[in-house]
C-alpha positions in Angstrom: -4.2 -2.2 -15.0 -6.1 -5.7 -13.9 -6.3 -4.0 -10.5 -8.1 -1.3 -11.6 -10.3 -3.1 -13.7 -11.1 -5.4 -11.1 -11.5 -2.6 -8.5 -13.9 -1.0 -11.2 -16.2 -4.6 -11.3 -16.0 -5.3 -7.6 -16.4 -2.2 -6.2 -17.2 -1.5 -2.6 -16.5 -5.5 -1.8 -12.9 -4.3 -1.8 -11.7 -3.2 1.6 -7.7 -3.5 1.5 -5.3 -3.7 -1.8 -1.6 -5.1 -1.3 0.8 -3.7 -3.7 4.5 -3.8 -4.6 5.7 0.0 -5.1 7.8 -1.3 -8.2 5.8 -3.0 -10.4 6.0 -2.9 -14.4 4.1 -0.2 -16.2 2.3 1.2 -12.8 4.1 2.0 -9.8 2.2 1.0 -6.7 1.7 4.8 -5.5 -0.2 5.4 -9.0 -1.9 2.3 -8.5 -3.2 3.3 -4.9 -3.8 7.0 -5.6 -6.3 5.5 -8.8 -7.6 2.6 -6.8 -9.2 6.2 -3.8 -10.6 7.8 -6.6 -12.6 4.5 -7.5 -12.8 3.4 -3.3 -12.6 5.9 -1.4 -12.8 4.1 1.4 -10.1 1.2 0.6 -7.1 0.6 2.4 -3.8 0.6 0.8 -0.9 -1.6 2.3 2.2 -0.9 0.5 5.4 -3.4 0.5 9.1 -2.9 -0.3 12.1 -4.3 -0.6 13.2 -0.8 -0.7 11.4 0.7 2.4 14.4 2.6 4.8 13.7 6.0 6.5 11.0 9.0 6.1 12.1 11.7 3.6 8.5 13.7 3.3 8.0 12.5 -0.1 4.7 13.0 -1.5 4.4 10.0 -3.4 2.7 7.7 -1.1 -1.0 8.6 1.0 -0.7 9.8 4.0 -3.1 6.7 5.4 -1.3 3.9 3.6 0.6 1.3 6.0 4.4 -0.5 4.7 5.7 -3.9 5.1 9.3 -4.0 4.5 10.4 -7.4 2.3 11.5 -9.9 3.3 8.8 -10.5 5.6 7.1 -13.4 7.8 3.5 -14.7 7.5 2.8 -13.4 11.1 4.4 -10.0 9.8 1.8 -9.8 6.3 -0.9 -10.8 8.9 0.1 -8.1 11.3 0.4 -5.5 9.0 -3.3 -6.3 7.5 -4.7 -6.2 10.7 -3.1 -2.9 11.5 -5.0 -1.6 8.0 -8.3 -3.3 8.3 -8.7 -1.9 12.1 -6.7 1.6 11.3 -4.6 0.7 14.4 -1.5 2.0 13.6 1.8 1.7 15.3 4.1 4.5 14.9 5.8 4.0 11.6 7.9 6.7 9.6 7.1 7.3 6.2 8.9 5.6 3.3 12.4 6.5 1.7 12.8 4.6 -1.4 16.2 3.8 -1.9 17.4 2.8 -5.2 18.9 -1.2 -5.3 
């Protein structure tokens, strides 16, 4: 909910939002499908601990990029990069599979 609030007083000076997909109260999907209908334009980089294969789900935006926990500074770095410049390397969508 401070994500969205914040989104909402910022605005447009937002380009990219990093979010777990399990959070309390929010998932992160529910958090980035909000977050587009305040900025449209604002990149969403999920991560997991969770991430495995594609299943077609629904859940996630199509244009969202995944780091897989645990991962390495160069790793976060990379995958922000990828987002901020919308080149992406060929990544299957997310499976979430339960812990």
């Amino acid at each position: 909910m401070e994500a969205l609030e914040t989104a909402k007083r910022l605005g447009k000076s937002i380009r990219l939002v990093l979010t777990d997909i399990v959070m309390p109260k929010m998932r992160g999907p529910a958090l980035a499908r909000q977050l587009k209908s305040v900025l449209p334009d604002v990149r969403i980089v999920y991560m997991t601990g969770y991430l495995e294969q594609t299943d077609g789900s629904d859940e996630f935006l199509q244009d969202a990029y995944f780091l897989q926990k645990p991962f390495t500074r160069e790793s976060i770095v990379g995958g922000v990069a990828e987002a901020m410049t919308g080149e992406r390397r060929v990544k299957p969508r997310p499976q979430i599979v339960p812990a």
